[in-house]
C-alpha positions in Angstrom: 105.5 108.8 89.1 102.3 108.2 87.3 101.8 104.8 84.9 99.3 105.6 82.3 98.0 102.7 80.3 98.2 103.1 76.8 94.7 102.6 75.4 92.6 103.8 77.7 91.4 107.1 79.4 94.6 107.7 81.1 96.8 109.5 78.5 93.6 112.0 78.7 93.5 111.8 82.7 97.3 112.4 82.6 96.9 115.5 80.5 93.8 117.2 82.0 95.3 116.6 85.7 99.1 117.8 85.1 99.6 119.5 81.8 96.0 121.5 82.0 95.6 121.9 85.6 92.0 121.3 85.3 91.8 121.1 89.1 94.5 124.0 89.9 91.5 126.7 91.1 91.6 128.6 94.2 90.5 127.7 97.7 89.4 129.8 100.2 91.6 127.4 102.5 93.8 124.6 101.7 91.4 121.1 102.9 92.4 118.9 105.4 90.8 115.8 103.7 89.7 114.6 100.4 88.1 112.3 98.8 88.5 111.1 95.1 85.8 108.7 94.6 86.2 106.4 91.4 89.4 107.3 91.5 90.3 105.0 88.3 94.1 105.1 88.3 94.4 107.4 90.7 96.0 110.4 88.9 93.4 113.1 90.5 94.1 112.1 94.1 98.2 111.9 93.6 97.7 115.5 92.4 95.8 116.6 95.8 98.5 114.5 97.5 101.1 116.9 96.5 99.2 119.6 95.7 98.0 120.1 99.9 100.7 117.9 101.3 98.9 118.3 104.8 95.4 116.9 103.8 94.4 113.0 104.0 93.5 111.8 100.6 91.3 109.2 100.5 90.8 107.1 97.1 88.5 105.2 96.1 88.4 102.5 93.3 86.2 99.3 92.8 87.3 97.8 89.6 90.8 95.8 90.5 92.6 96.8 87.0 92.1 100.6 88.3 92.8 99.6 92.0 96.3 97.5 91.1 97.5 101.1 89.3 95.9 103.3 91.8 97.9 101.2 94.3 101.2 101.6 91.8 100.7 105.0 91.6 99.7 106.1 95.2 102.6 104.0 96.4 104.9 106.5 97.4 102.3 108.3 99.3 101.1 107.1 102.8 
């Protein structure tokens, strides 16, 4: 489950991410880790999470507004 905030980039995260697939391109094998630097609210790397269930995802997020919903919204993944 994602938790966009209204006001802020997220809404537009939210739709380039799942409604778009901005990031749904081939591979020419699935990767066995990622990372999403300046991750903001961590939309991007709960995409990778599920889209290559086999991969570590590492995020990354500096600013603690971003980190407390990356944390929210990464929380069912390990």
């Amino acid at each position: 489950m994602s938790w966009p905030r209204n006001g802020t980039k997220d809404l537009s995260v939210l739709k380039q991410v799942f409604v778009e697939r901005q990031y749904d391109f081939p591979l020419p094998k699935a990767p066995i880790s990622i990372a999403d630097a300046g991750t903001n609210s961590g939309l991007l790397a709960v995409y990778f999470a599920n889209r290559y269930p086999g991969a570590s995802v590492i995020a990354i997020e500096p600013e603690d507004s971003n980190f407390k919903l990356l944390k929210r919204n990464a929380s069912p993944y390990p």
